[in-house]
Steps between C-alpha positions, in 0.01 A plus 500: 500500500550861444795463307365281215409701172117495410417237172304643221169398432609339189796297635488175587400373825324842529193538720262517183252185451662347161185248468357406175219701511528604096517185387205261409419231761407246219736538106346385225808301433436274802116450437443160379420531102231356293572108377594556137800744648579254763527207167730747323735537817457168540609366096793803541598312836521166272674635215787646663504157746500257164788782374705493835519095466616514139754703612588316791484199295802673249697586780511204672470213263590202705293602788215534278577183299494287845098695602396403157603131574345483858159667328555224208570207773166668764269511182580119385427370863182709532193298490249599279 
């Protein structure tokens, strides 16, 4: 294949090993964190859940009308 122009090292698909050899093997970012970071995640997680539902809840008032009624009607037929 005489007739084919040589690639520069720099294109793609070029001969040159494009490994991650700079980077890392192990972020910071993906280490696990200590427990009190891991509780605020966690409490941020819940907020914006209990937010999400409100919302949800204003949007779509029948649908959330008719959960409320099947949590009212599951809590008065659970057994204490």
């Amino acid at each position: 294949m005489a007739d084919l122009p040589d690639l520069p090292e720099d294109a793609p698909g070029g001969t040159e090993d494009t490994g991650a050899r700079d980077e890392p093997a192990t972020r910071a970012a993906d280490a696990p964190g200590t427990d009190a970071e891991r509780r605020q995640r966690r409490a941020q997680f819940l907020r914006d859940l209990a937010e999400a539902r409100e919302l949800r809840a204003r949007v779509q008032p029948r649908r959330a009308k008719a959960a409320r009624l099947r949590h009212e009607m599951r809590m008065r037929t659970f057994r204490w």
